[in-house]
VOVEXLUM-558295 format. One line per 10 residues: number of its first residue (from 1); their letters; for each residue x, y, z of N, C-alpha, C, CB. Coordinates in Angstrom, 1 decimal. Each point is the difference from the previous one (the first is absolute). Glycine has a CB too. Layout:
BEGIN
NUM	a	X,Y,Z,X,Y,Z,X,Y,Z,X,Y,Z | ...;
This chain:
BEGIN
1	xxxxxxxxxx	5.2,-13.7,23.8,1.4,0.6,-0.1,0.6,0.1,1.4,-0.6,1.2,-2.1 | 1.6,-1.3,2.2,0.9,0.3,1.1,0.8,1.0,0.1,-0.1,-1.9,0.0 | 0.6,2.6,1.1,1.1,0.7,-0.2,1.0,0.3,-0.2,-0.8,-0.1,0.4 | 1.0,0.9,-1.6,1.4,-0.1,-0.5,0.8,1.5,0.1,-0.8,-2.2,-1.8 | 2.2,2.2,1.0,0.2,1.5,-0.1,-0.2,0.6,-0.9,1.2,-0.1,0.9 | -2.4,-0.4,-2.1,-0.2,0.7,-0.8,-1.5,0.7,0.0,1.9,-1.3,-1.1 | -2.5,0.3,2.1,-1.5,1.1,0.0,-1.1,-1.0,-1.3,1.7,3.4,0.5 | -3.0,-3.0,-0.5,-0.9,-0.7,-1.2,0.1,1.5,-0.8,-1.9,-2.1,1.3 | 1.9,1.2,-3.2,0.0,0.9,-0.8,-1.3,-0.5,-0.5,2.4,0.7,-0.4 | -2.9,-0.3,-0.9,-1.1,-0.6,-0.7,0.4,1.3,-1.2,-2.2,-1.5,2.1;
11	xxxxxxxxxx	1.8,0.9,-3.3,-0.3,0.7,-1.0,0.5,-1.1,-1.0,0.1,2.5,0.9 | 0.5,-1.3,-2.5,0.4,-0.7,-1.4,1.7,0.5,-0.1,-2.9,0.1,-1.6 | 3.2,-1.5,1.7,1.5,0.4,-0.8,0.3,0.4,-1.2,0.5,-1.3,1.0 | 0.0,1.7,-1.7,0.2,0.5,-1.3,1.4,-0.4,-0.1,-1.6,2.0,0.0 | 2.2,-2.3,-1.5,1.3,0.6,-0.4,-0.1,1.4,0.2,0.5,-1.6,-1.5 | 1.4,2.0,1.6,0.3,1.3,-0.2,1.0,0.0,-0.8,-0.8,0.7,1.8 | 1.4,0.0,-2.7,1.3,-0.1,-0.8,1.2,0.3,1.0,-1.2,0.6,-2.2 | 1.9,-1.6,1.9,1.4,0.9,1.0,-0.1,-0.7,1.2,-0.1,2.4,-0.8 | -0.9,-3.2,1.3,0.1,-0.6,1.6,0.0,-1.8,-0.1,-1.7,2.5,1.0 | 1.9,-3.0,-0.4,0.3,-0.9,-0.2,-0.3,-1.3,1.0,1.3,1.6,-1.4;
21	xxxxxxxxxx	-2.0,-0.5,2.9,-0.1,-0.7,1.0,-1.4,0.6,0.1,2.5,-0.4,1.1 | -3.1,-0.2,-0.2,-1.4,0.2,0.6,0.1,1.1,0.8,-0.8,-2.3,0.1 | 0.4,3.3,0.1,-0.1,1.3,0.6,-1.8,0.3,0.4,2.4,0.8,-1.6 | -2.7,-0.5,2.7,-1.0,-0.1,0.4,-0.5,1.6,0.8,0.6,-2.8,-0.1 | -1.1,3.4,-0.8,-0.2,2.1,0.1,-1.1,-0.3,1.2,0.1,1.5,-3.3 | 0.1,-0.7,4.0,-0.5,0.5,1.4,-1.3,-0.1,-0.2,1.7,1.6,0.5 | -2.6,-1.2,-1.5,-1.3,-0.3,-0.3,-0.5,-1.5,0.4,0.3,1.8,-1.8 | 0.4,-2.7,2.0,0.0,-1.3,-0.6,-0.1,-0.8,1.6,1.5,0.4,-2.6 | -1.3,0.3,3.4,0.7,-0.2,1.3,-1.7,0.5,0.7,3.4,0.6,-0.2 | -3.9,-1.8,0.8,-1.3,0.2,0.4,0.1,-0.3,1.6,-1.1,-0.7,-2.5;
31	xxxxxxxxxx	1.8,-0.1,3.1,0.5,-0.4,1.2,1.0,0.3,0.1,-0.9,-1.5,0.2 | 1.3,2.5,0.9,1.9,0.4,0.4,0.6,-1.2,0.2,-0.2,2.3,1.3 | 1.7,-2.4,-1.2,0.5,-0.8,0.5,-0.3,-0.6,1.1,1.2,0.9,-1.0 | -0.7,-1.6,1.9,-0.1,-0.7,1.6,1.0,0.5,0.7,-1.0,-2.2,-0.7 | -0.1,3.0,1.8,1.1,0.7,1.0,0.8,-1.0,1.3,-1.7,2.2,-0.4 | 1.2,-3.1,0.1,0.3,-1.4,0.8,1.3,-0.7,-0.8,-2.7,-0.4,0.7 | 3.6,-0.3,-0.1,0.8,-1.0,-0.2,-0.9,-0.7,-1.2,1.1,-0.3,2.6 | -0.4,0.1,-3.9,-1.2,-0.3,-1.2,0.1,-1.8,0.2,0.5,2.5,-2.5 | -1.4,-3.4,2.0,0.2,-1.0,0.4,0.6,-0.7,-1.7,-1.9,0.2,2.5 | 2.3,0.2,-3.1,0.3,-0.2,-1.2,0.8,1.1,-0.8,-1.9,-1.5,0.3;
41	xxxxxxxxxx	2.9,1.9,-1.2,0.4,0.7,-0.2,-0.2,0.2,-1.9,1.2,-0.3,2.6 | -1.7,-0.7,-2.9,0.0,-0.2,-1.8,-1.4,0.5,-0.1,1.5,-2.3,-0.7 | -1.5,2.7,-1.0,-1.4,0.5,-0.2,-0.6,-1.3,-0.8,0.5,2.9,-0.1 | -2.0,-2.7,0.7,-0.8,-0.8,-1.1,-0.5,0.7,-0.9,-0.5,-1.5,1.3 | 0.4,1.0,-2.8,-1.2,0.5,-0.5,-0.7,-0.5,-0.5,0.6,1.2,0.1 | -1.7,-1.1,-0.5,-1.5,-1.1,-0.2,-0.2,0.9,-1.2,-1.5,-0.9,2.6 | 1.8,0.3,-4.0,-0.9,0.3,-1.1,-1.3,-0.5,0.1,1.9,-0.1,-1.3 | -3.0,1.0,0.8,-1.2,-0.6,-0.1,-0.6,0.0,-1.3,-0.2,0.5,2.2 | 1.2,0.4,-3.2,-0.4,0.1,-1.3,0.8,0.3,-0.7,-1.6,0.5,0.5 | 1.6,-1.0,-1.5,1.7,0.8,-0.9,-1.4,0.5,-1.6,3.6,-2.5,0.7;
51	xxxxxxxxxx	-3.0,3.6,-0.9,-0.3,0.6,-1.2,1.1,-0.3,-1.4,-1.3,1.8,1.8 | 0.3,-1.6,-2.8,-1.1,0.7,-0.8,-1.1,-1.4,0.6,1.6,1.7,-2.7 | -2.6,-1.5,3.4,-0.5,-1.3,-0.1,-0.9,-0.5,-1.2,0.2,0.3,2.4 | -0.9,-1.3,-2.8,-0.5,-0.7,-1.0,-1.3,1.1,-0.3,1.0,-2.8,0.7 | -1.5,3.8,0.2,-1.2,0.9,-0.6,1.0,1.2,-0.5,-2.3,-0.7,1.8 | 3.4,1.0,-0.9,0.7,1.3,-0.7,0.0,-0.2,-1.0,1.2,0.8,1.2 | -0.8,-2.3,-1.7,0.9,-0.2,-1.7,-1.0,0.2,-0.7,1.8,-1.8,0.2 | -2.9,1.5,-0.1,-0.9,-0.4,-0.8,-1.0,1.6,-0.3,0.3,-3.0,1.0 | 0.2,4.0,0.0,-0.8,1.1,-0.2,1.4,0.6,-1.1,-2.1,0.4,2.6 | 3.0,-0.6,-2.4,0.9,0.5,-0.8,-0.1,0.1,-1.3,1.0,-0.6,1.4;
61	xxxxxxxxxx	-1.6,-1.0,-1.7,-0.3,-0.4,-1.6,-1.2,0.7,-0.5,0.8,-2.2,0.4 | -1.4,2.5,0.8,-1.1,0.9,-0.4,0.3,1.3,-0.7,-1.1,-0.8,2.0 | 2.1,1.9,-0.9,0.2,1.3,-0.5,0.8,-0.4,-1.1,-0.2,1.4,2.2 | 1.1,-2.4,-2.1,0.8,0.0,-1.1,-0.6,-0.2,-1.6,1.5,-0.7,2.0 | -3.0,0.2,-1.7,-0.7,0.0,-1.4,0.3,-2.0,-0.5,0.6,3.5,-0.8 | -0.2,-3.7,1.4,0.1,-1.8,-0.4,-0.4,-1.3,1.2,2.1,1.0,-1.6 | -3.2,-0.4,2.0,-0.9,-0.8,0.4,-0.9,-0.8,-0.2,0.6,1.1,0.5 | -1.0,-2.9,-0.3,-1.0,-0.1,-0.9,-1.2,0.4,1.0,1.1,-1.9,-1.9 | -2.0,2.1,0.6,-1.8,-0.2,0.3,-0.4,-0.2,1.4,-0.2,-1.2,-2.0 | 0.3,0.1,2.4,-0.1,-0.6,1.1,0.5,0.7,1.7,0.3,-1.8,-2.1;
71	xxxxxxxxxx	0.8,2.2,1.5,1.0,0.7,1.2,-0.1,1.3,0.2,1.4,-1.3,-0.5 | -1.9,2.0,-0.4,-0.8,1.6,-0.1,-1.6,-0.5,0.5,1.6,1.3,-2.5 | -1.8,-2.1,2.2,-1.4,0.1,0.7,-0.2,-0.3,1.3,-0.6,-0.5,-1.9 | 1.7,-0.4,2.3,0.1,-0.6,1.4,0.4,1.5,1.3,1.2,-2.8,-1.5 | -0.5,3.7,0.8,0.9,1.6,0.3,-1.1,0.8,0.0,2.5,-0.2,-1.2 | -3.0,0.2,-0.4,-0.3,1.5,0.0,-1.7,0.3,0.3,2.1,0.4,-1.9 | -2.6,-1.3,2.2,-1.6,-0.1,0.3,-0.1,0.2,1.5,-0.5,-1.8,-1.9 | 1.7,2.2,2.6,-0.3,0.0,1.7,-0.4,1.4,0.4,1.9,-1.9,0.6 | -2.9,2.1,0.4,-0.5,1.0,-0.1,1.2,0.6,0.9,-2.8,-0.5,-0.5 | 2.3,1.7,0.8,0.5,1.0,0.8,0.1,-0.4,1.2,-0.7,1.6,-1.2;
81	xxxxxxxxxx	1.6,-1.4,1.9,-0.2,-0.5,1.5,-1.1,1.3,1.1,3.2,-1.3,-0.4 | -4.1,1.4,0.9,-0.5,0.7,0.6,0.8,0.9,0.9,-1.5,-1.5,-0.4 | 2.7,1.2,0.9,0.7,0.3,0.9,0.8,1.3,-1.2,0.2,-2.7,2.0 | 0.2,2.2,-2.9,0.2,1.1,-0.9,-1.1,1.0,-0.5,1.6,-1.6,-0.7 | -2.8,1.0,0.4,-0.8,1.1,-0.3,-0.1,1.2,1.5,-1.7,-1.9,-2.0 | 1.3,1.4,3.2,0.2,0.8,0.6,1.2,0.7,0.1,-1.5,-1.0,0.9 | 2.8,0.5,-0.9,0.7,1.2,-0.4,0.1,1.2,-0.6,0.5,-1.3,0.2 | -1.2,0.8,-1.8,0.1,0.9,-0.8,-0.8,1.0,0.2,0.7,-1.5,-1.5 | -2.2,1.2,1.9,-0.9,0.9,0.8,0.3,1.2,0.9,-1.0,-1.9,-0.1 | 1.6,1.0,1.0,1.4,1.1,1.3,0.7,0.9,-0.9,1.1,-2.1,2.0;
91	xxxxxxxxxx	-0.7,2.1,-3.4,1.2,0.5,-0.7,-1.0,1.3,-0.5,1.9,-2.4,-0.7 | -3.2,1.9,0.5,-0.5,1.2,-0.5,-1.0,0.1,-1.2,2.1,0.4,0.9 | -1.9,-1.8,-1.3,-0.4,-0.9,-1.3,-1.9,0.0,0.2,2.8,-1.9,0.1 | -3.4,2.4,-0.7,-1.5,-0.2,-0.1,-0.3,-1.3,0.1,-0.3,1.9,-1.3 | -1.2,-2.2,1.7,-0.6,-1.9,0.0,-0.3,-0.3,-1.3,-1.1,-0.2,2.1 | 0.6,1.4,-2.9,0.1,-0.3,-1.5,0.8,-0.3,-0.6,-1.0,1.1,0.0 | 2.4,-0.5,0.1,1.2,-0.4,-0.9,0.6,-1.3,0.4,0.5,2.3,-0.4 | -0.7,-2.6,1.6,0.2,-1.2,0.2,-1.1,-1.6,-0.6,1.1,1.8,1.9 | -2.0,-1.3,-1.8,-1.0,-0.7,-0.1,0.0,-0.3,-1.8,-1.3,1.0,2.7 | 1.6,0.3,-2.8,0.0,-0.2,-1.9,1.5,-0.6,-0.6,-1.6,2.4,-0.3;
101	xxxxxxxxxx	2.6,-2.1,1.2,1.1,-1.2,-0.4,-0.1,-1.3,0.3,1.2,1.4,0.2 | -2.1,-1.6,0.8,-0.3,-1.5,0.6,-1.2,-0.6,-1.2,0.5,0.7,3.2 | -1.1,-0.2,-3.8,-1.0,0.1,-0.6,0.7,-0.6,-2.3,-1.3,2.6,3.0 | 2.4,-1.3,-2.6,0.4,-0.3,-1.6,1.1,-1.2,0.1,-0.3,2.7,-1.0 | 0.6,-3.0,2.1,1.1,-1.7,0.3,-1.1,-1.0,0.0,2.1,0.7,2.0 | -2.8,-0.4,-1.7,-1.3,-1.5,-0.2,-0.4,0.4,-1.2,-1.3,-0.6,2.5 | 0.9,1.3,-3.8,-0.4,0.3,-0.9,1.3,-0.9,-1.2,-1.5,2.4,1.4 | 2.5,-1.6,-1.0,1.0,-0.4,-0.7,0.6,-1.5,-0.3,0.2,2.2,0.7 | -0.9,-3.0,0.8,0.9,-1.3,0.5,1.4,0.3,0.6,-1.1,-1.3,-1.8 | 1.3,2.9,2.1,1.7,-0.6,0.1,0.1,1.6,0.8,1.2,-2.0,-2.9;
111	xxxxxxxxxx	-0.2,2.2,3.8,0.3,1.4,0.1,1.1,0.6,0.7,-2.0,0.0,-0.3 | 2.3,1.1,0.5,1.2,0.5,-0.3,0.8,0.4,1.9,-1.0,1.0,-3.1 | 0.4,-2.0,3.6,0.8,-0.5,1.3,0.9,-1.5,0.3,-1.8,1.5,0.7 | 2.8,-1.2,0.3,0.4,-1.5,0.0,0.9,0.5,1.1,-0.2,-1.3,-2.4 | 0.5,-0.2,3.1,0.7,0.0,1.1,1.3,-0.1,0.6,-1.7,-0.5,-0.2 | 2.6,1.3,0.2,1.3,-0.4,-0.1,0.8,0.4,1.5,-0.2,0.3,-2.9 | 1.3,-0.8,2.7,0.7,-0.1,1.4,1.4,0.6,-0.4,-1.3,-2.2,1.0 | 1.2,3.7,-0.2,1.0,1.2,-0.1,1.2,-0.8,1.3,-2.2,2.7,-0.8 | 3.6,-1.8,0.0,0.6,0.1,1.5,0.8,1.4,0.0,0.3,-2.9,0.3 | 0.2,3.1,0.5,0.9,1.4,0.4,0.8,-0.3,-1.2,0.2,0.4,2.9;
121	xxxxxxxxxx	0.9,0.9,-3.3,0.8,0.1,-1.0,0.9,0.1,0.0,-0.9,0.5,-0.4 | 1.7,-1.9,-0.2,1.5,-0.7,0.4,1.2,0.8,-0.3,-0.9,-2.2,-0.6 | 0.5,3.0,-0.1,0.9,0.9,-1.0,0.3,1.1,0.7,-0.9,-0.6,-2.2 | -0.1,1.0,2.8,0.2,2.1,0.4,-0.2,0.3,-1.5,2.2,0.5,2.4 | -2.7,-0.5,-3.3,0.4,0.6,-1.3,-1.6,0.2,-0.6,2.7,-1.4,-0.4 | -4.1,1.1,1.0,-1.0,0.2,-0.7,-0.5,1.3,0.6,-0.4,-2.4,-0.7 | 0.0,3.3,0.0,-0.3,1.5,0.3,-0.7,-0.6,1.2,-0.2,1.7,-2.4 | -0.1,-0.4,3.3,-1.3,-0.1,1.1,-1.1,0.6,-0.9,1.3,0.4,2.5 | -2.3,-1.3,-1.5,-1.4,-0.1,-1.1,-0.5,-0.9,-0.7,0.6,1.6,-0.3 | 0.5,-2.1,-0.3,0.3,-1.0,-1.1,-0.1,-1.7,0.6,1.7,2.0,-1.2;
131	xxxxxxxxxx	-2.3,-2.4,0.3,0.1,-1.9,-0.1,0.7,-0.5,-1.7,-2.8,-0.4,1.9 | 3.6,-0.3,-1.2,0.3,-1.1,-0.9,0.0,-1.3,0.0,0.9,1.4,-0.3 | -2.0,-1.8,-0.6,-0.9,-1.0,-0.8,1.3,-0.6,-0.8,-2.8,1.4,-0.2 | 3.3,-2.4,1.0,1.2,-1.4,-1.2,-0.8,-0.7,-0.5,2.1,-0.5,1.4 | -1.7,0.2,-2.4,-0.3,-1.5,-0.8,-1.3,1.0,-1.5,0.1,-2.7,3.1 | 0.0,3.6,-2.8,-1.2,0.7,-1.0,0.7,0.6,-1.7,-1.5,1.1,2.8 | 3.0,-1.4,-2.3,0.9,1.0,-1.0,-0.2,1.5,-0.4,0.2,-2.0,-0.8 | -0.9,2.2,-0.8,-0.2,1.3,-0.1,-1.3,0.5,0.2,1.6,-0.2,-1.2 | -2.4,-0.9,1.4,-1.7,0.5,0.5,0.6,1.0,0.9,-1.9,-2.3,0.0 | 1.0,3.0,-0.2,-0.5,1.7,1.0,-1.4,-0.3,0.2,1.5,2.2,-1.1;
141	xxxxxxxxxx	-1.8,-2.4,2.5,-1.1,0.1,0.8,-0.4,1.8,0.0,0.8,-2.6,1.5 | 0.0,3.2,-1.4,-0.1,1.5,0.8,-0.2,0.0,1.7,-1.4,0.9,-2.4 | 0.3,-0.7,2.7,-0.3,0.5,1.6,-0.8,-1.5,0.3,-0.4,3.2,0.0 | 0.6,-3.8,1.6,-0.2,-0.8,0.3,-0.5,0.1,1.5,1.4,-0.6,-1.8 | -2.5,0.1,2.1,-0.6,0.0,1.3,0.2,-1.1,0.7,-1.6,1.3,-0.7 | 2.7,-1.1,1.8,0.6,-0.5,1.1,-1.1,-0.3,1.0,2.1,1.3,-0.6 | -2.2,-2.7,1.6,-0.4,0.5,1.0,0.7,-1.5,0.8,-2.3,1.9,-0.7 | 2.4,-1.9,2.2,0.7,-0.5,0.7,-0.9,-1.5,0.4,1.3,2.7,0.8 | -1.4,-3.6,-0.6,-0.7,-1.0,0.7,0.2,-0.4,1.1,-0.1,-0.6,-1.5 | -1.2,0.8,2.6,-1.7,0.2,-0.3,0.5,1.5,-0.2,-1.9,-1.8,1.7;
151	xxxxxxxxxx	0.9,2.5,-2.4,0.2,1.6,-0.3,-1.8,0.4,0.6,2.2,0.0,-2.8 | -2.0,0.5,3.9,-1.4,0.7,0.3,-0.1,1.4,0.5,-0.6,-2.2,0.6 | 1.8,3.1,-1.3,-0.3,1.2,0.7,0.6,1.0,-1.4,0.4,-0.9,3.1 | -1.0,2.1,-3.2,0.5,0.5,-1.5,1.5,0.1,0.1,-2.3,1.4,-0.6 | 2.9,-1.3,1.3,1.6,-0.1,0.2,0.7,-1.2,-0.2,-0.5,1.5,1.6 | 0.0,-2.5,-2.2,-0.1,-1.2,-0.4,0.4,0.1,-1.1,-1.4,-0.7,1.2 | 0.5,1.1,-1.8,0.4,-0.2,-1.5,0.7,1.7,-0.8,-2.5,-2.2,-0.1 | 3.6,2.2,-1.1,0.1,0.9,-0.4,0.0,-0.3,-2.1,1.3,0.9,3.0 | -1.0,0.3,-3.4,0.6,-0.4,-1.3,0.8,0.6,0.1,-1.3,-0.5,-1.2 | 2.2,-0.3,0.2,1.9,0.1,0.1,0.2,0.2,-2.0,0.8,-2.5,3.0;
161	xxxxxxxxxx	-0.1,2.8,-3.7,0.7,-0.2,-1.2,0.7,-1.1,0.1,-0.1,2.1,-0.5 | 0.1,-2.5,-0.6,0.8,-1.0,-0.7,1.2,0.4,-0.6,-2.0,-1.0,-0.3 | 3.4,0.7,1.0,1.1,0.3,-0.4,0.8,-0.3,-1.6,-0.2,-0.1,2.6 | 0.2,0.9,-3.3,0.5,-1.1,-1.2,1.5,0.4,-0.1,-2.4,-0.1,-1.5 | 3.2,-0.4,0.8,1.3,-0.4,-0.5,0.4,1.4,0.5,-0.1,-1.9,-2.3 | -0.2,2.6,1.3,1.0,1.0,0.2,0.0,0.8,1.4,-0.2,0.2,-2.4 | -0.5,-0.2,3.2,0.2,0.5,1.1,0.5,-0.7,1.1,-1.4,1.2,-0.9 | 1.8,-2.5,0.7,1.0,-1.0,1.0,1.3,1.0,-0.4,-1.2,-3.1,-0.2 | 1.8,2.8,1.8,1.1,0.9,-0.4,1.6,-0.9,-1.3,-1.1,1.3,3.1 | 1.0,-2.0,-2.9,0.9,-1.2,-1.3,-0.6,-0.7,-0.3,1.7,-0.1,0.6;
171	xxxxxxxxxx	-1.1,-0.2,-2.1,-0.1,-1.6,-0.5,-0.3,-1.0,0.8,1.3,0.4,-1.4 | 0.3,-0.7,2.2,0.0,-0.9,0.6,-1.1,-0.3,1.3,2.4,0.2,-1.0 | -3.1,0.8,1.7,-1.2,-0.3,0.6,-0.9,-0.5,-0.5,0.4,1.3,0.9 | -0.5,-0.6,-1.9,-1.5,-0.4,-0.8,0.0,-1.2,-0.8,-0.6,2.5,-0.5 | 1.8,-3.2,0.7,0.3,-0.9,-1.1,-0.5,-1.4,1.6,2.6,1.6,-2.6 | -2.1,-1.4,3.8,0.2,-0.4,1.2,-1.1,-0.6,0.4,1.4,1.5,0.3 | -2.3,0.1,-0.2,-1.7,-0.1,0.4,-0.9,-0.7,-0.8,0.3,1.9,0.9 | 0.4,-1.7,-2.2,-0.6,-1.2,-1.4,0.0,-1.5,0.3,1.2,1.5,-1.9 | -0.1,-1.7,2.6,0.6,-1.4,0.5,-0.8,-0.7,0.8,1.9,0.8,-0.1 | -2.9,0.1,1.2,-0.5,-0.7,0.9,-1.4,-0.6,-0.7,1.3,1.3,2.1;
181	xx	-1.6,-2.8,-1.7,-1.8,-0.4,-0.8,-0.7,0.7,0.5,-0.2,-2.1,-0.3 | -1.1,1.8,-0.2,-1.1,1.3,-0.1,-0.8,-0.4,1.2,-0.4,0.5,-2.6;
């Protein structure tokens, strides 16, 4: 990269309702501008991924219960990531209880983790605390254990609730946040 006046960003774009231009939040801004004469004045930017990608969709079909065979097994047979178990350990979590959830997911063939890719909240409208899980409709998950990638420190990981309908502040949000794929 070269110098420009806008500085290096990195992160995920999102829609927002109501905006209509690319807007880039201070978080996002990893390199300041160039205190120098910039040698270019336009911004680049380098997609390197566009979402829902082809594993989001397909875990979607999962929670969503219309998955085949094949595609739940390909998902739901992956063990725990170690990096997560030590989290959960840091959080407080006994080696037993871990070891006996890791234990009833290989028993079962299948278990009740999976990997998904959060972003900040386009709306301002989901309680704090809270996650909201699109593409799931009326499923209620309840409480959901968050953690950041790589996650290696108990401050890493938390659990959050699962926001449902009625506590989006409108329709038209919740109808919005419905909109985006899973």
């Amino acid at each position: 990269f070269s110098p420009s006046k806008f500085g290096i960003g990195k992160g995920m774009l999102v829609v927002k309702k109501g905006i209509d231009k690319i807007q880039i939040p201070k978080s996002m801004i990893k390199v300041e501008r160039s205190k120098t004469t910039p040698l270019h004045t336009n911004v680049v930017l380098v997609i390197t991924e566009v979402f829902p990608s082809s594993r989001c969709e397909e875990m979607a079909k999962i929670l969503r219960g219309n998955a085949t065979a094949k595609q739940k097994r390909a998902h739901l047979t992956k063990h725990l990531s170690s990096m997560v178990e030590n989290v959960l350990y840091a959080k407080g979590l006994s080696r037993e209880i871990i070891d006996q959830y890791i234990d009833n997911s290989n028993e079962q063939g299948c278990n009740n983790h999976c990997h998904l890719i959060g972003v900040a909240d386009p709306t301002s409208m989901i309680p704090e605390g809270c996650v909201f899980i699109t593409g799931l409709g009326k499923r209620f998950l309840g409480n959901v254990f968050l953690t950041r990638y790589p996650c290696t420190e108990a401050k890493d990981g938390l659990v959050a609730r699962q926001a449902g309908m009625n506590e989006i502040k409108t329709d038209d949000m919740y109808a919005f946040l419905h909109s985006f794929p899973f």
